[in-house]
N, C-alpha and C positions, 0 to 999 in steps of 0.2 A: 085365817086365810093366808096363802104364802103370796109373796111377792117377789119377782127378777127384775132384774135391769139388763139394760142393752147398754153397751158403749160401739159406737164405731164413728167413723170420720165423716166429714160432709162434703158437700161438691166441692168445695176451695182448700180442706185438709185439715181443719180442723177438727177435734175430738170432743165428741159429744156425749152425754150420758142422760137414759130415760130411764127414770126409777120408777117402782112402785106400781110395776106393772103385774096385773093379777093373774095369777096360776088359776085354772078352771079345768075342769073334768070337757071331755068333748060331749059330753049327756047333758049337761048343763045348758042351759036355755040361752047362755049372756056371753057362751062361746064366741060363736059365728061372728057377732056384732061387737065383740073384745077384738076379735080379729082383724075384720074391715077398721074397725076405727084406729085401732095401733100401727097397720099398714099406711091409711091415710095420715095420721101425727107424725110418722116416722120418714114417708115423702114428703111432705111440707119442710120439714127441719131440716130434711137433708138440701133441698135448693134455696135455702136461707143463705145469703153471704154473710149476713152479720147475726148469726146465731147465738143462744148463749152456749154457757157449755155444760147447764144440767137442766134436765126437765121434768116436772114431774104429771107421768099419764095420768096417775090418778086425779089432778087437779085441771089436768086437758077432758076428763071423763065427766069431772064436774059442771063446767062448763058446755061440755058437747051431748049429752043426754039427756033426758027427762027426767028429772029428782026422783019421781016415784021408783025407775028404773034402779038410777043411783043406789038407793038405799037396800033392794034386793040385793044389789049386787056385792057392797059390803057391809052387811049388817053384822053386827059382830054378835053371836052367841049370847046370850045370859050366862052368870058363871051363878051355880047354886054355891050360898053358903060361904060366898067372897072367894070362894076357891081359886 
């Protein structure tokens, strides 16, 4: 699975970075709700005055979805043959 990050400033001017955020097909089922909930993480952080200054979506996804969910979302491949 690929992964982006955002950096931009927050209400006060500080510089902020969200890593680990997942690349998705728009056919994919975990689009829509990657999208609302990235939107909402990314307004909250932004009216933070005392923000940190890295974050990671992935472990905000952890926390903010349903494991079952969770785990479709990155499940990682079987590799045959240790490949």
């Amino acid at each position: 699975m690929l992964f982006k990050s955002l950096e931009f400033k927050n209400v006060v001017g500080q510089k902020v970075k969200v890593v680990d955020i997942p690349v998705l097909e728009e056919e994919s089922p975990y689009y829509f709700m990657i999208q609302v909930r990235l939107q909402t993480f990314i307004t909250s952080i932004y009216q933070e005055r005392n923000a940190k200054k890295f974050y990671s979506f992935k472990d905000y996804l952890k926390r903010a979805i349903k494991w079952p969910d969770y785990e479709q979302l990155f499940k990682s491949a079987e590799l045959k043959n240790n490949a």
